[in-house]
VEXDREN-2710 file (C-alpha; in Angstrom, 1 decimal):
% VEXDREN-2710
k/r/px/py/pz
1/UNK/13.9/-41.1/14.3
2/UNK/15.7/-37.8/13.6
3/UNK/18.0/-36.9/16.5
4/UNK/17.7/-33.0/15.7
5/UNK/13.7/-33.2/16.1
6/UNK/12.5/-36.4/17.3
7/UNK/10.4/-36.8/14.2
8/UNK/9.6/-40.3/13.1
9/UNK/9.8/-41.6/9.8
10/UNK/8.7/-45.1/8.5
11/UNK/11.5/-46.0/6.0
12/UNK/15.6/-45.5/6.6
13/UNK/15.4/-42.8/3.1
14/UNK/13.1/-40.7/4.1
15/UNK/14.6/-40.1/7.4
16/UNK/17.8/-39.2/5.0
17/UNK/16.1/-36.8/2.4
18/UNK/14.5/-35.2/5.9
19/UNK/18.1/-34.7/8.0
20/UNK/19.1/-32.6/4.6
21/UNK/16.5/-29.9/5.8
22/UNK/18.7/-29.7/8.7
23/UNK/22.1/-30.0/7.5
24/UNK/21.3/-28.4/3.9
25/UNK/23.5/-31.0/2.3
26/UNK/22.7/-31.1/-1.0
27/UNK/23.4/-34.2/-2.9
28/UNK/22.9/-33.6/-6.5
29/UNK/25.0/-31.1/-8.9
30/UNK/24.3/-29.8/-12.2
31/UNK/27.7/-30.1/-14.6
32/UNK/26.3/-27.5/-16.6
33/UNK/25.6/-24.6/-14.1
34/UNK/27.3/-25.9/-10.5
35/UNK/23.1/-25.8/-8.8
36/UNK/22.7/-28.2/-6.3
37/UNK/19.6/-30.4/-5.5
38/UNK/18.6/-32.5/-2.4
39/UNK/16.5/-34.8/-4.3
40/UNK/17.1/-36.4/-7.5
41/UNK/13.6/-36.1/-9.0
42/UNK/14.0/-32.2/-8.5
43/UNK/17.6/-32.4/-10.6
44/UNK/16.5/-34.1/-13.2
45/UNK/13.6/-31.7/-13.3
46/UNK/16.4/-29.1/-13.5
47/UNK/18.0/-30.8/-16.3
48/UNK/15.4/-30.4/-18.7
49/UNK/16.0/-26.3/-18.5
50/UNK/19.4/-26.8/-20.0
51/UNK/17.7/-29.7/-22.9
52/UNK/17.2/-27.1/-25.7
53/UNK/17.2/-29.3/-28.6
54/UNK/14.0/-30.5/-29.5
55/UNK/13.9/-33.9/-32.2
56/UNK/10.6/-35.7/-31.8
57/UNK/8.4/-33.4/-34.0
58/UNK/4.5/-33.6/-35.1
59/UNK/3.6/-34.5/-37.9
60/UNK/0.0/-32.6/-37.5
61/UNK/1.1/-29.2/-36.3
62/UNK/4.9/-29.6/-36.2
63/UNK/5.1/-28.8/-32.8
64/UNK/8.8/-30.0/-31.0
65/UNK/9.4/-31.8/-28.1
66/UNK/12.7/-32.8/-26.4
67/UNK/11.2/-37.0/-25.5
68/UNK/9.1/-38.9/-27.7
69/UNK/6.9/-39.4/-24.1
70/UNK/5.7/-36.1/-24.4
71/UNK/5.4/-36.3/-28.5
72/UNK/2.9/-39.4/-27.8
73/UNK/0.7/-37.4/-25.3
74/UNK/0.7/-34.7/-27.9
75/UNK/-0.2/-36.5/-30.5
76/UNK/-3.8/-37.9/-28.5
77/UNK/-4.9/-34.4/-28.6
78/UNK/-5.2/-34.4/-32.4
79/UNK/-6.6/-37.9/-32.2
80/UNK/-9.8/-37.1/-29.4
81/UNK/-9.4/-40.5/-28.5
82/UNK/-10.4/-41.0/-25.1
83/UNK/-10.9/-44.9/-24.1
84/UNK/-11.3/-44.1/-20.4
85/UNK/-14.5/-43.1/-19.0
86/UNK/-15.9/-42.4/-15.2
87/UNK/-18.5/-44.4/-14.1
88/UNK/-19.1/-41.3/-11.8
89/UNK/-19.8/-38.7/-14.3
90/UNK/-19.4/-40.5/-17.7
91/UNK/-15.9/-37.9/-18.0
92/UNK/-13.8/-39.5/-21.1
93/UNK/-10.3/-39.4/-21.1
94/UNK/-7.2/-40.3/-23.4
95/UNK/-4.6/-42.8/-20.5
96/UNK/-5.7/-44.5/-17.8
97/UNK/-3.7/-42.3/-15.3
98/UNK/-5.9/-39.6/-16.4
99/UNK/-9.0/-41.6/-15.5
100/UNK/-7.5/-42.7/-12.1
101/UNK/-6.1/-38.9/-11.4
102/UNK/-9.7/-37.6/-12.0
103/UNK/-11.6/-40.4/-10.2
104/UNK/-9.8/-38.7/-6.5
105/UNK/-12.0/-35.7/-7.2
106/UNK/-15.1/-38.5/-6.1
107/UNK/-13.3/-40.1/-3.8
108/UNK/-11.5/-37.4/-2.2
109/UNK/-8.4/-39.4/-1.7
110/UNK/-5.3/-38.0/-1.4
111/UNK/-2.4/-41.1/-1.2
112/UNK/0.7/-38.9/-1.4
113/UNK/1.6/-37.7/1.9
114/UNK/5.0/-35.1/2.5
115/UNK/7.4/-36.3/4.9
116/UNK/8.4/-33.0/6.3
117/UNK/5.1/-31.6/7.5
118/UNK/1.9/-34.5/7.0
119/UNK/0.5/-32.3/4.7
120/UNK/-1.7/-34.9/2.4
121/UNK/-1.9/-34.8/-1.9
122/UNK/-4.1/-36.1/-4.7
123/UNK/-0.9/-36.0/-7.1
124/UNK/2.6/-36.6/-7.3
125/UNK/2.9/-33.1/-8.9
126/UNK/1.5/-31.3/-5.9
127/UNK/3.4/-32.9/-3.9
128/UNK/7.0/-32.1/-5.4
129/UNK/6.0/-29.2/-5.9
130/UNK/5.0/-28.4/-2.5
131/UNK/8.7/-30.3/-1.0
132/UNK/10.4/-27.4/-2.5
133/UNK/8.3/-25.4/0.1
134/UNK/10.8/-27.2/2.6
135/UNK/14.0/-27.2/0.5
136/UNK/13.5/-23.6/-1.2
137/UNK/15.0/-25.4/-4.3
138/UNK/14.3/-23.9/-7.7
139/UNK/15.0/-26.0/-10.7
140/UNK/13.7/-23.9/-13.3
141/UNK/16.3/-20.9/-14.3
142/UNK/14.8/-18.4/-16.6
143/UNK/18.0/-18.4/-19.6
144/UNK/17.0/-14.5/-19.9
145/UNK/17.2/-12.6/-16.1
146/UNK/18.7/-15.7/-14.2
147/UNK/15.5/-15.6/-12.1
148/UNK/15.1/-19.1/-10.8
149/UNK/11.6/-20.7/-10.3
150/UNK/10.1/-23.2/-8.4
151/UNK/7.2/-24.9/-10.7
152/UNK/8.1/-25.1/-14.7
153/UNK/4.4/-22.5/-15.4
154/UNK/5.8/-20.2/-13.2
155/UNK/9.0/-19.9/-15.6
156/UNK/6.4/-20.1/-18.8
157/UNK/4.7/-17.2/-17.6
158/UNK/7.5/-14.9/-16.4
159/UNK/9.0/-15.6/-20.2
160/UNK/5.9/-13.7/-21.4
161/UNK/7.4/-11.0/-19.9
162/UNK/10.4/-10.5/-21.7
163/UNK/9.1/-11.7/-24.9
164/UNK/5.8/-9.8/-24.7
165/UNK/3.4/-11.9/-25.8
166/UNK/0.3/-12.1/-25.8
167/UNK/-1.1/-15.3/-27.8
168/UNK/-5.2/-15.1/-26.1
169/UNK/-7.5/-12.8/-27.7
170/UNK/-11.0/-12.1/-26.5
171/UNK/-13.4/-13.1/-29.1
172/UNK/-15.7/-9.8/-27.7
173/UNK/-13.3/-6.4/-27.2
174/UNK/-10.1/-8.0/-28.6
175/UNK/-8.5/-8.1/-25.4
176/UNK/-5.0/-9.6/-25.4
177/UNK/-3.4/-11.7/-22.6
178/UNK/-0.6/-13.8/-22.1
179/UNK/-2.1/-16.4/-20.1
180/UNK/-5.4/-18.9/-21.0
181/UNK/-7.0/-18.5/-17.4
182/UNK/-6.6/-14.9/-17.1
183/UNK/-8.7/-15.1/-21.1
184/UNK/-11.4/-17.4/-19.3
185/UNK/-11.6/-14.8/-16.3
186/UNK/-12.1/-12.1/-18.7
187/UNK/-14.5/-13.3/-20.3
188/UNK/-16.8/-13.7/-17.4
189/UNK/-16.5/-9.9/-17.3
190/UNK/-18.8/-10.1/-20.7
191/UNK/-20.8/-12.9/-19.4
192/UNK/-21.4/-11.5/-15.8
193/UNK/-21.0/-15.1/-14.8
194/UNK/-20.4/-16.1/-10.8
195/UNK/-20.6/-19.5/-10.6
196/UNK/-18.7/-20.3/-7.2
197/UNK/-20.8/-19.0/-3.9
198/UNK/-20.4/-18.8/-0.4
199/UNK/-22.4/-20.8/1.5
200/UNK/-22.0/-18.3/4.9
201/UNK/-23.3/-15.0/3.2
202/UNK/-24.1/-16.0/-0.3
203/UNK/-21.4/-13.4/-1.9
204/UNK/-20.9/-14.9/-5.6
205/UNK/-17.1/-14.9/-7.5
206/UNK/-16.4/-15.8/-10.7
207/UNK/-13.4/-18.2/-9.6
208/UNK/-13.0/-20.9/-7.0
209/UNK/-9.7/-19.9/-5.9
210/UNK/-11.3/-16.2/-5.2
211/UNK/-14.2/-18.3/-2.8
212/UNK/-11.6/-20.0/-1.0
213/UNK/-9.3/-17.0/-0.2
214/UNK/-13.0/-15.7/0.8
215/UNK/-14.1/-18.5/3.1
216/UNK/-11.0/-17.4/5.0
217/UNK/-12.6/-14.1/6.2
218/UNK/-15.4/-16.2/8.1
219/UNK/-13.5/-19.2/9.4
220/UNK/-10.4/-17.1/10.1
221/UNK/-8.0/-19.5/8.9
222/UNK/-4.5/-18.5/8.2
223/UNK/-2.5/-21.1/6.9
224/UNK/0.9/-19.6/6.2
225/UNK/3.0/-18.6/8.9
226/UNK/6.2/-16.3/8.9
227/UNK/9.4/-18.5/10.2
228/UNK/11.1/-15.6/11.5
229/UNK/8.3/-13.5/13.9
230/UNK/5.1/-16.6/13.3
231/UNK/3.1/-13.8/11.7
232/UNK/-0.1/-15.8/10.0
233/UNK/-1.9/-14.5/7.0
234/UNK/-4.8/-16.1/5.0
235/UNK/-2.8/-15.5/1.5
236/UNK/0.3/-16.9/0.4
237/UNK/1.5/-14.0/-1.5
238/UNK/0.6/-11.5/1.5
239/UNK/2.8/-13.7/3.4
240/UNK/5.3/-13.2/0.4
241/UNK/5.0/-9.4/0.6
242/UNK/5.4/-9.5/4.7
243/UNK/8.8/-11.7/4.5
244/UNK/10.5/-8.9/2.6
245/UNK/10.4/-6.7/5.5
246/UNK/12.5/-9.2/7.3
247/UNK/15.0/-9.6/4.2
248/UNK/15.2/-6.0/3.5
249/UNK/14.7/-7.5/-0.3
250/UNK/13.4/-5.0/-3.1
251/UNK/12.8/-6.8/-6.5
252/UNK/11.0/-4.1/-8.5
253/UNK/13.2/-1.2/-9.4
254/UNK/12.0/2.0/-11.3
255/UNK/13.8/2.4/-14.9
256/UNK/13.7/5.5/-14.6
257/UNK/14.8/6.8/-11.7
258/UNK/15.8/3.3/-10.4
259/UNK/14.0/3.3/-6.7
260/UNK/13.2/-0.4/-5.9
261/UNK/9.9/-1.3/-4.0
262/UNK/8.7/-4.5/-2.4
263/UNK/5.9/-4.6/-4.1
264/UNK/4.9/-4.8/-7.5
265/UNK/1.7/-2.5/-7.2
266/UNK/3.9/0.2/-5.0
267/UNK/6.0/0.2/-8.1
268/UNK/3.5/0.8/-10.8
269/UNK/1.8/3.5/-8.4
270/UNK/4.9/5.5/-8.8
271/UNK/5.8/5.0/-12.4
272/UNK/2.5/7.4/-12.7
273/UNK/4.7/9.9/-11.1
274/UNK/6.9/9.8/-14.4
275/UNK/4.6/9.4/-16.9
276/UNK/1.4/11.2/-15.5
277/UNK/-1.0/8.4/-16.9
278/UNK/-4.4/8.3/-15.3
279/UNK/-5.6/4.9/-16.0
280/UNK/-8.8/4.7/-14.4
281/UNK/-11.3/6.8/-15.5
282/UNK/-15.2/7.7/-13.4
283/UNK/-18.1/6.6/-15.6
284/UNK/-20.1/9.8/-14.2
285/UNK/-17.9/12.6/-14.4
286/UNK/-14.7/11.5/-16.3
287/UNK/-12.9/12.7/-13.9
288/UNK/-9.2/10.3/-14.0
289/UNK/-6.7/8.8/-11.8
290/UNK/-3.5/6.8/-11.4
291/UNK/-4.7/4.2/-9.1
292/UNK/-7.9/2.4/-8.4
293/UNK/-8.3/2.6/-4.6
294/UNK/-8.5/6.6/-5.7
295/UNK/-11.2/5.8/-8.2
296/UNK/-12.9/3.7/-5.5
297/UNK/-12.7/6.9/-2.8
298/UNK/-13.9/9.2/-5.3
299/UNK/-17.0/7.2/-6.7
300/UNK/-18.2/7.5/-3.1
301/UNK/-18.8/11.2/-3.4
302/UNK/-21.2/10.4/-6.2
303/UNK/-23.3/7.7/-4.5
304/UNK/-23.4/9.4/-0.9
305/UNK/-23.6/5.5/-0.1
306/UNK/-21.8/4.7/3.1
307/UNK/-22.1/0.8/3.6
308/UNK/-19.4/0.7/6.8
309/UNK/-20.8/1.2/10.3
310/UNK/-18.8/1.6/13.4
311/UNK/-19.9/-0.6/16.0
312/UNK/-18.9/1.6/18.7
313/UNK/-20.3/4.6/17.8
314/UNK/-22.5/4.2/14.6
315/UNK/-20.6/6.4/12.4
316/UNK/-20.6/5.4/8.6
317/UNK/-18.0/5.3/6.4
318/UNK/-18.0/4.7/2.5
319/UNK/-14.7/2.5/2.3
320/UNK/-13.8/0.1/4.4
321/UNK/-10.3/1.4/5.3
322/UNK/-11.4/4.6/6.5
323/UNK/-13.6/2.2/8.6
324/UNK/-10.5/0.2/10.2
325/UNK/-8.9/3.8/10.4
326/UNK/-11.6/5.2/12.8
327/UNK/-11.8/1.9/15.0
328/UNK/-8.6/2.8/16.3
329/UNK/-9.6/6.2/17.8
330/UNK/-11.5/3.5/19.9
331/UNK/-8.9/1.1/21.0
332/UNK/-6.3/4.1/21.0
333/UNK/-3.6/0.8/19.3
334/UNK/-0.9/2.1/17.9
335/UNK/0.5/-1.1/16.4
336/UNK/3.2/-0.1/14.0
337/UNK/6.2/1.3/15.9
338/UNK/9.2/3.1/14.6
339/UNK/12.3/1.2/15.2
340/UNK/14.5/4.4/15.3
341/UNK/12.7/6.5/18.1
342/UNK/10.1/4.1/19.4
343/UNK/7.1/6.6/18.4
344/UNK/4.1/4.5/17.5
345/UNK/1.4/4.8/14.9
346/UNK/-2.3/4.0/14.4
347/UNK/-1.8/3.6/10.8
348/UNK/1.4/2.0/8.8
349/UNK/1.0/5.0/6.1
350/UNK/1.7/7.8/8.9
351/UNK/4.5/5.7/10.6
352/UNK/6.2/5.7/6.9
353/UNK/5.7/9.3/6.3
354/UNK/7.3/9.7/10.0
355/UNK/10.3/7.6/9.1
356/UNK/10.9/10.3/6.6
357/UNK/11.7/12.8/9.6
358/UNK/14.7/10.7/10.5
359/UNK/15.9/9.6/6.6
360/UNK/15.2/13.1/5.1
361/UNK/14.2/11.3/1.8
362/UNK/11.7/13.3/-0.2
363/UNK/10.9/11.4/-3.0
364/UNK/8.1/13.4/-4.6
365/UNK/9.9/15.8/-6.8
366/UNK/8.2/18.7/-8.9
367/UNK/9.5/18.1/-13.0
368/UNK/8.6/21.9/-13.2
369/UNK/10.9/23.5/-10.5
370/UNK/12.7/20.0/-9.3
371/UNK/11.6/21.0/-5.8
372/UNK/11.0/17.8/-3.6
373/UNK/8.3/16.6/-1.0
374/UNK/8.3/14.0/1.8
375/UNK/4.6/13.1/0.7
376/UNK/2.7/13.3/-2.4
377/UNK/0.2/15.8/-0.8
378/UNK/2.6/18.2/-0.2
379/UNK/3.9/18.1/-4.1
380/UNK/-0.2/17.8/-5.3
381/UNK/-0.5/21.3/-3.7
382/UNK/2.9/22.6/-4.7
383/UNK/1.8/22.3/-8.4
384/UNK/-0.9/24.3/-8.0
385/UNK/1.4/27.0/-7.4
386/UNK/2.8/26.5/-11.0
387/UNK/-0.7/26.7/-12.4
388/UNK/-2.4/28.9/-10.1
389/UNK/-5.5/26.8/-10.0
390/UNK/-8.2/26.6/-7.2
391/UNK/-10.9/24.6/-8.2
392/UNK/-12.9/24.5/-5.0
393/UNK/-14.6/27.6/-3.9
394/UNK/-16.7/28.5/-1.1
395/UNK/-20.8/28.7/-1.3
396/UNK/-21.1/31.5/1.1
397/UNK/-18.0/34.3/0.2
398/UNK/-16.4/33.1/-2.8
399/UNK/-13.4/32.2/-1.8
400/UNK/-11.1/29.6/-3.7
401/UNK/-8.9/26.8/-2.6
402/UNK/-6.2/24.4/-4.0
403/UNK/-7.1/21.6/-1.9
404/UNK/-11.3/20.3/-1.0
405/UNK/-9.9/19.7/2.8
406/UNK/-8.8/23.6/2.6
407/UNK/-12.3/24.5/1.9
408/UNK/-13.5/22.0/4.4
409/UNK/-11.7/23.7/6.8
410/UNK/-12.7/27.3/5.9
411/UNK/-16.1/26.4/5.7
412/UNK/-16.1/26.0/9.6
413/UNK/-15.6/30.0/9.7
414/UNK/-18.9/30.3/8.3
415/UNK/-20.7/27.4/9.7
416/UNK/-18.9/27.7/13.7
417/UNK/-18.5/24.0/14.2
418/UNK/-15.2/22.6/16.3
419/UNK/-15.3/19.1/15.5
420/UNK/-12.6/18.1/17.8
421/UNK/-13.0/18.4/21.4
422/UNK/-10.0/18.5/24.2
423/UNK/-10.7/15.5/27.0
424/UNK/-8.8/17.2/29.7
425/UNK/-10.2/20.5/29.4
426/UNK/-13.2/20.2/26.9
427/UNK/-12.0/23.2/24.5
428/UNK/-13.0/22.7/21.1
429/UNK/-11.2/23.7/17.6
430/UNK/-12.0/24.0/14.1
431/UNK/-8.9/21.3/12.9
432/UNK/-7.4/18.3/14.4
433/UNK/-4.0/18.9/14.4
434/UNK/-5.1/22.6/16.7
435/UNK/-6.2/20.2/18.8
436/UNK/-2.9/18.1/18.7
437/UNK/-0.9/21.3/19.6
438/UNK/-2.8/22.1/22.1
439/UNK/-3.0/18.3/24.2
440/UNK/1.0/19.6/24.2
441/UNK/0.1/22.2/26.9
442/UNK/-1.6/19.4/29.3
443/UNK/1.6/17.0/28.6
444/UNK/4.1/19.2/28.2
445/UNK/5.5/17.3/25.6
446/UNK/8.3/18.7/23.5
447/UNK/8.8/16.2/20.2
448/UNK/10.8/18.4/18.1
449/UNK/14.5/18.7/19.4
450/UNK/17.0/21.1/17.1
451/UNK/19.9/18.6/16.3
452/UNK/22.5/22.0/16.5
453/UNK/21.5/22.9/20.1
454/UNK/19.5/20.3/21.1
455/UNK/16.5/22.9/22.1
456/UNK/12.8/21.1/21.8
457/UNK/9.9/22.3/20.8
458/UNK/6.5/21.8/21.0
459/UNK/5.8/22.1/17.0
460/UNK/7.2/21.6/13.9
461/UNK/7.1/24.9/12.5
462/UNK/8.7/26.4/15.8
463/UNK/11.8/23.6/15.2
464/UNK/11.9/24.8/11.2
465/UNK/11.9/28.7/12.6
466/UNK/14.8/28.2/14.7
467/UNK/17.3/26.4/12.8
468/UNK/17.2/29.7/10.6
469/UNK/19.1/31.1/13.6
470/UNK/21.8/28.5/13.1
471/UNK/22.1/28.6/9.3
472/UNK/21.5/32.2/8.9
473/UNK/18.3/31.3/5.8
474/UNK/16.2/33.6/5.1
475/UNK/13.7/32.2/2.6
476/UNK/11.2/35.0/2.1
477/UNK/12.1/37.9/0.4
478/UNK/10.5/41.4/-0.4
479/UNK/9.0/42.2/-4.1
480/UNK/9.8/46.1/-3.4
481/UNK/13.3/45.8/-2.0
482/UNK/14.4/42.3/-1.6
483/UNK/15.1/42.4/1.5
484/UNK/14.9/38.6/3.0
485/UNK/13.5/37.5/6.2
486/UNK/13.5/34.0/8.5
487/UNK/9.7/34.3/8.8
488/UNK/6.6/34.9/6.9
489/UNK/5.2/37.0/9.3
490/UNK/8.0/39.7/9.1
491/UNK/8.0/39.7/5.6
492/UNK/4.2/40.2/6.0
493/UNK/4.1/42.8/8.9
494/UNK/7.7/44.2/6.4
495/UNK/5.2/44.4/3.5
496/UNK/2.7/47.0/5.0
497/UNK/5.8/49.6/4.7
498/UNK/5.4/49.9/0.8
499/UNK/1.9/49.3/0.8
500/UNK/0.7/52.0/3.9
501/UNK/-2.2/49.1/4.4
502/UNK/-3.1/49.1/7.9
503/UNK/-5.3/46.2/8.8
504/UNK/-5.3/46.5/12.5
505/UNK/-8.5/49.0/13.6
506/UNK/-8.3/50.2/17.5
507/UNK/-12.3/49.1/18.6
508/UNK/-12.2/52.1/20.8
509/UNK/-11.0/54.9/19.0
510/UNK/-10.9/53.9/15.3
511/UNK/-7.1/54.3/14.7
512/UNK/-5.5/51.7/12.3
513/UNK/-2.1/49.8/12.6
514/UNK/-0.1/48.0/10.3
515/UNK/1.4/45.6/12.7
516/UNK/-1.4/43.6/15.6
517/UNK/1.8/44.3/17.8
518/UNK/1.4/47.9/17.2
519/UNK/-2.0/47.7/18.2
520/UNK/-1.4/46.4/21.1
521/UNK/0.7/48.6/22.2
522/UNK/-1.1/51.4/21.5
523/UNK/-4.7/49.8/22.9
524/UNK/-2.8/50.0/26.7
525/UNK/-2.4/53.5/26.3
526/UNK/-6.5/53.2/26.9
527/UNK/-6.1/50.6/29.4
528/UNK/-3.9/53.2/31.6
529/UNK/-6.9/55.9/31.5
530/UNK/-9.2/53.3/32.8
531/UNK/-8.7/53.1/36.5
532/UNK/-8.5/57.1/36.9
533/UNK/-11.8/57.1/34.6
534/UNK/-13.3/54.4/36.7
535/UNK/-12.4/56.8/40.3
536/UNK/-13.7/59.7/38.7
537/UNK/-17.3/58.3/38.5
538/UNK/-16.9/56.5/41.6
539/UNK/-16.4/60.0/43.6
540/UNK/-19.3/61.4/41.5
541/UNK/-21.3/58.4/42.7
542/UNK/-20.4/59.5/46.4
543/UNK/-21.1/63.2/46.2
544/UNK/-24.6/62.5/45.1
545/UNK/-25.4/60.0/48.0
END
């Protein structure tokens, strides 16, 4: 029994390779490169990575190997001889460990069993393979990068990436790939073959592994578990992804600009920031983009089709994101949290552009001007500027926009409709984040605090006006005379000077203003002859009772 955790074990070594998970000992060294191993069938495994010379040669093909074991097995696949048949299927094969290997798949039996956790295997390779689970051991040392590995395919196919290659060619569209399986998946692209359905809703995929990550979204099995917060996710390689936020780790780095992601795909996404390739092209309009997810979005404005209903409230939805999105305007959960402020977020995208708030990192930068943006959509309408194009106009007056949800938004002018409605005091207003100011006045909550004076505010923009008091900027300037002002507005109001254009009209006696505040003033001038106007008639009123 182990005295750390009370595990049993049958056998006095197994209960000694076990303890090593708790004291890390590692009993095995490599003279050539100092790695340590706890188990000696994992070192020797090792030991073959250094083994470069190759002597045992065929005499068919000329292909190398480094024992003549692996030279014999060779050689059977230039021979066809297979001896060993199933009496189950009638399956031929070339060594009896073959035949006995294959005949589990009948019998379902699975004789090697792991120490560590239960967990039961059909082979021997499985099951060293899945002890290095336990002892995070990697025998396999890529003689390129020094990445280590912990299965000898998983080195074979990362070498592909540094030497490029690509040795399967689809027979149909030329298609090169680097591995054999992702060829055979291909190709059922051609074929339109599914063979592998699911029994629960009959969806059909054209590889097993595929069905049994699906079969997981109906019996809600996750299998691997986080070791730091118990997290459980149904894929290994989300789990993979979720550990690195607990590490801090960041293995794909940009070569041009050299940011480092988590992830691979958050890496290739922003590559397309450098090079401006649009990959993924729409069959109906050819219109392009750099990831798929946008293609996805944007192939739903052609089909109208909207296959995601709320179960709350009916609404449809054509992607299944903006689905989970909505839901949460139900629950009101807010479950990603910012560890700086404690501010929480429906969504993990607007948490990450708030985190931006407290880094100042803008790492959308324009290659015209090299002006930079916190998000993408703030550079995507920057551009525009450059190229003064407004490709969305409106039906009714004309008018043009840079942006669809710009139009969206000025359509409302026309139409009247004030999608989003206030719960304390039922006011209505044309855009959402209107609405988010104005819940401020019911709360009285002040999220914008000036870090010179500490003063809050109740919006952004306010906050961004008055730190111009503090460092003196005055960003807008005039065409005529270059004079510089802290706000728009002035420079607007400033502007009517040089121009004599008076857009403010008095409704009651037709004069015109410049400035509304001049207006204004000048309307209470008509307000002060009210009352004396209003005693007038009422004395008229009484002389002719």
């Amino acid at each position: 029994m182990c005295d750390t955790c009370n595990k049993v074990f049958p056998r006095p070594g197994r209960l000694k390779t076990h303890m090593m998970t708790h004291t890390k000992k590692k009993l095995f060294t490599c003279e050539v490169c100092n790695k340590t191993f706890s188990k000696q069938g994992i070192f020797r495994l090792h030991l073959r990575t250094h083994i470069t010379e190759k002597p045992y040669a065929c005499e068919i093909c000329n292909k190398k190997f480094s024992l003549l074991a692996y030279l014999k097995t060779h050689v059977l696949t230039h021979l066809k001889e297979k001896p060993y048949t199933c009496e189950i299927c009638n399956k031929a094969f070339s060594y009896p460990t073959d035949l006995k290997r294959h005949s589990r798949m009948h019998t379902k039996e699975k004789p090697y069993s792991c120490e560590m956790c239960s967990r039961v295997f059909a082979e021997l390779t499985n099951l060293k393979q899945h002890l290095m689970t336990h002892t995070k051991e990697k025998p396999y040392d890529c003689k390129m990068c020094g990445k280590a590995f912990s299965q000898q395919g998983n080195l074979k196919r990362h070498l592909l990436v540094h030497t490029k290659e690509k040795p399967y060619s689809c027979n149909i569209c030329s298609k090169a790939f680097s591995q054999p399986n992702n060829l055979s998946r291909h190709l059922m692209i051609h074929s339109g073959e599914k063979p592998y359905s699911c029994a629960f809703c009959n969806k059909a995929f054209t590889e097993q592994f595929h069905l049994k990550v699906h079969l997981r979204t109906h019996t809600k099995e996750k299998p691997y578990a986080c070791d730091v917060c118990y997290k459980a996710f149904a894929q290994q390689h989300h789990l993979k992804t979720h550990l690195r936020m607990h590490t801090k780790e960041k293995p794909y780095a940009c070569i041009v600009c050299h940011k480092a992601f988590a992830q691979e795909g958050h890496l290739k996404r922003h590559s397309f920031m450098h090079t401006n390739e649009k990959p993924y092209t729409c069959d109906v309009c050819g219109k392009a983009f750099s990831t798929k997810q946008r293609l996805k979005r944007h192939l739903a404005t052609h089909t109208n089709e909207k296959p995601y209903v709320c179960e709350v409230c009916s609404k449809a939805f054509s992607l299944k994101c903006n689905l989970k999105t909505h839901f949460l305007t139900h629950t009101k959960e807010k479950p990603h949290a910012c560890f700086l402020c404690s501010k929480s977020f429906s969504l993990k995208g607007h948490l990450k552009k708030h985190l931006r708030t407290h880094t100042k990192e803008k790492p959308y930068a324009c290659h015209l001007c090299t002006k930079s943006f916190a998000e993408r959509f703030g550079l995507k309408t920057h551009l525009r500027t450059h190229i003064k194009e407004k490709p969305y106009s409106c039906a009714f007056c004309n008018k043009a926009f840079t942006e669809k949800i710009h139009l969206k938004v000025h359509l409302r002018t026309h139409t009247k409709e004030k999608p989003y409605s206030c719960d304390v005091c039922y006011k209505a207003f044309t855009r959402q984040h209107h609405l988010k100011t104005h819940l401020r006045m019911h709360t009285k909550e002040k999220p914008y605090a000036c870090d010179v004076c500490h003063k809050v505010f109740g919006h952004k923009h306010h906050l961004k006006t008055h730190l111009r008091t503090h460092t003196n900027e005055k960003p807008y300037a005039c065409d005529v005379c270059h004079k510089a002002f802290a706000q728009e507005g002035y420079l607007k109001r400033h502007s009517f000077m040089h121009t004599n254009e008076k857009p403010y009209t008095c409704d009651v006696c037709g004069k015109a203003f410049s400035t509304k505040q001049d207006l204004n003033k000048h309307f209470l001038t008509h307000a002060k002859k009210l009352p004396s106007t209003f005693n007038k008639s009422n004395e008229a009123g009484s002389a002719d009772s």
